[in-house]
Residue, then its C-alpha position, 0 to 999 in steps of 0.5 A: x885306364x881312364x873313361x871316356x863318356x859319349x853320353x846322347x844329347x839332350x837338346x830337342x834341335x841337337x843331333x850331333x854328336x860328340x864322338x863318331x866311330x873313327x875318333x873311338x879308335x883314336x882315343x882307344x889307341x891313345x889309351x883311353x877307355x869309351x863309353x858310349x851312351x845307347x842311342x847317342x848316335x841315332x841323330x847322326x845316323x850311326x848305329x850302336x853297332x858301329x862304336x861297338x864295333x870299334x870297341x866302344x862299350x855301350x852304357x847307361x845314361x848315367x854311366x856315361x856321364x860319370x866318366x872321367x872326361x865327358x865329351x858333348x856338343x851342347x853344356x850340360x844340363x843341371x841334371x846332367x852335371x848331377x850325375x857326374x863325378x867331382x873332379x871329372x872334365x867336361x869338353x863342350x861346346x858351352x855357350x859362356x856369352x849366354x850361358x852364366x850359369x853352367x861354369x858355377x854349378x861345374x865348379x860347385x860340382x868339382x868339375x873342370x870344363x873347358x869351352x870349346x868355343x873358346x880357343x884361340x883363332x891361332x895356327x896351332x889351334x886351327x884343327x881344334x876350331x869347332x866354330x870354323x867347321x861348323x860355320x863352313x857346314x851352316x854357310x854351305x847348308x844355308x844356301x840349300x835351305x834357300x833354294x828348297x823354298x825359292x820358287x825361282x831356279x838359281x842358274x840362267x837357263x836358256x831353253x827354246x821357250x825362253x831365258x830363265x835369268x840366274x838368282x842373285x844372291x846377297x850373303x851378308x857377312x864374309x866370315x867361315x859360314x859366309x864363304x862357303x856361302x858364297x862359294x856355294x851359291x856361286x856353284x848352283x849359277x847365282x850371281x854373288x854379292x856380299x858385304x862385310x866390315x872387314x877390309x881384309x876379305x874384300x879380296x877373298x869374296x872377289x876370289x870365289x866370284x862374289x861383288x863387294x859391297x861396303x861404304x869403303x872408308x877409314x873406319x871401314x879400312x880399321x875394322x878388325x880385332x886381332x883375333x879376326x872377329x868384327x868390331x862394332x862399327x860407329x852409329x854414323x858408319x852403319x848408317x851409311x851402310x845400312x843405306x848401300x844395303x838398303x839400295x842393294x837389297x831391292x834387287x836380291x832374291x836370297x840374302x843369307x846373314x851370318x853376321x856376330x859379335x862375340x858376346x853380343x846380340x847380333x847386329x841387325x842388318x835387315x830391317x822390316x822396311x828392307x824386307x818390305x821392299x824386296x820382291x815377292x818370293x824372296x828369301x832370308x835365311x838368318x844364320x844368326x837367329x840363335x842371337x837374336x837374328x840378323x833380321x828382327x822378323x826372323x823366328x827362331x826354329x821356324x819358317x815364316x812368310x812376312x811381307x811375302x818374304x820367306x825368312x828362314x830362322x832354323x836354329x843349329x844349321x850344321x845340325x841339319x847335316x847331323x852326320x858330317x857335322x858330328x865327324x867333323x865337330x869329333x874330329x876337332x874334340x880329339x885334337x883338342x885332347x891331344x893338346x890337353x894329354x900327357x902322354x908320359x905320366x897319362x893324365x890331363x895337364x893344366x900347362x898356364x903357359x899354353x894359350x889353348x888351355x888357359x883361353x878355353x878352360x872356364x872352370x876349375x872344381x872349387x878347392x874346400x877351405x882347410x879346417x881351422x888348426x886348434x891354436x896353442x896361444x893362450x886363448x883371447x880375453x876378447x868379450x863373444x861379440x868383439x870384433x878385430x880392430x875394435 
């Protein structure tokens, strides 16, 4: 039977994790083993008890390592690879943009690693899309951020002593995390406006109640890959926007920025002087810090005041809602599996014809080069030293 291994993570900003009690009944009733790592659940609020009670067994460090597939949120540590076994499998988020390092000491080690984040954005792949859930939980808690240091209300309320006028809200970049974003603002009574360079979701921010605001021109109207993610725009086109948005920003109490770029370091939306022309006590929540932040005064895993601006940088967003997201982000890991198992011979295919697989597998285990076969030629005359062709 094969060994499924939950080992805890070891990153100081990661609570999630890879497997929660409801996918442990899933891979058991798929046929699968699960060795849960004592401790791994503690982030997420989920005791010991509760996979064991599932029937996960609880294990070492090191046993849950040495599974044969490992399930983590985060890639794997050098020291974490070391314990596991060649020819094991590791899924996981793997951060392969930033992160050269992980895919070779896998493959040195003889381990495949599939990278999470890579799956394709395809109908068929749409539960696997670890991205897309845990982008709908940072936009929804980026918002909550925001009003836990804002010193204002969110909703207009008219009370005898006066009209409290609603928040406006500015979310920048309309992707997964930034509609739920904006949906969630729209809830707690702010007024709602966002910008993207993607033409395509002009409709989708109107329909949650948002404004939209973008330098509407030909580039602006081309501006998407096939696989829905945002190109880089012309030096002249961000200059243009960068200026709508200048104008915009002096009137906005919360601006949430979400915007990235595959492989790049994140654009920068809000510069130092845009910050200092916002009104005192407003907000910046960058939910692209990790990436260098869409704001350059943004600091990672911190709260920082800059020209009386509150810029919150919390690294892992959807982290802060280590539970739900754990449920979710296991939710996807066991479809992907599913897609990965063959059920027939109970072992994982590598099918070179399925898109999910070749897209997100980043590694294989190097094969050893077969030992040289004693000749039976007669042996060569060449002196020690020659070379072939010479």
């Amino acid at each position: 039977m094969m060994i499924i291994g939950i080992p805890k993570e070891t990153r100081s900003d990661e609570s999630r994790v890879a497997a929660v009690p409801d996918t442990v009944k899933k891979l058991i009733a798929m046929g699968f083993s699960v060795a849960v790592e004592k401790g791994a659940g503690d982030g997420a609020l989920i005791p010991d008890a509760t996979y064991e009670a599932v029937g996960a067994s609880l294990v070492t460090t090191a046993k849950a390592l040495s599974a044969d597939l490992v399930f983590k949120v985060r890639p794997p540590s050098q020291d974490e690879i070391s314990k596991m076994s060649s020819g094991a499998t590791v899924i996981s988020l793997m951060e392969p943009y930033s992160d050269t390092d992980t895919g070779a000491m896998l493959s040195a080690a003889g381990i495949s690693g599939y990278a999470l984040e890579l799956v394709p954005r395809i109908t068929r792949a749409q539960s696997m899309d670890v991205l897309s859930s845990q982008a709908n939980l940072a936009g929804y808690r980026a918002v909550l951020e925001a009003g836990s240091v804002f010193s204002r209300a969110f909703p207009m309320m008219m009370t005898a002593a006066g009209t409290v006028p609603p928040a406006k809200v500015l979310v920048m970049g309309a992707g997964v995390a930034g509609l739920q974003a904006i949906a969630t603002a729209k809830r707690l009574g702010a007024v709602v406006s966002a910008t993207d360079v993607r033409p395509a979701v002009k409709e989708q921010v109107e329909s949650l109640g948002g404004k939209f605001v973008a330098v509407e021109d030909d580039e602006f109207k081309a501006a998407e890959t096939s696989g829905g993610y945002a190109k880089e725009m012309s030096d002249a086109y961000k200059a243009k926007q960068a200026q709508l948005i200048a104008d915009t920003i002096k009137t906005q109490d919360i601006i949430i920025t979400t915007a990235l770029i595959p492989g790049r370091p994140a654009p920068v939306l809000v510069t130092e002087d845009m910050v200092k022309s916002m009104k005192p006590g407003s907000v910046i929540v960058d939910l692209a810090v990790e990436q260098g932040g869409n704001c350059p005064l943004s600091e990672p895993g911190k709260v920082v005041v800059k020209h009386d601006v509150t810029l919150v940088g919390y690294t892992n967003i959807a982290g802060r809602l280590a539970e739900v997201a754990s449920s979710l982000y296991a939710k996807n890991v066991v479809n992907f599996l599913a897609n990965l198992w063959d059920e027939e011979s109970k072992s994982l295919k590598t099918d070179s014809d399925d898109e999910i697989i070749t897209s997100s597998l980043i590694t294989k285990p190097v094969k050893a080069a077969k030992p040289a076969q004693a000749s039976t030629k007669k042996a060569s005359t060449k002196k020690e030293g020659d070379k072939d062709g010479e």
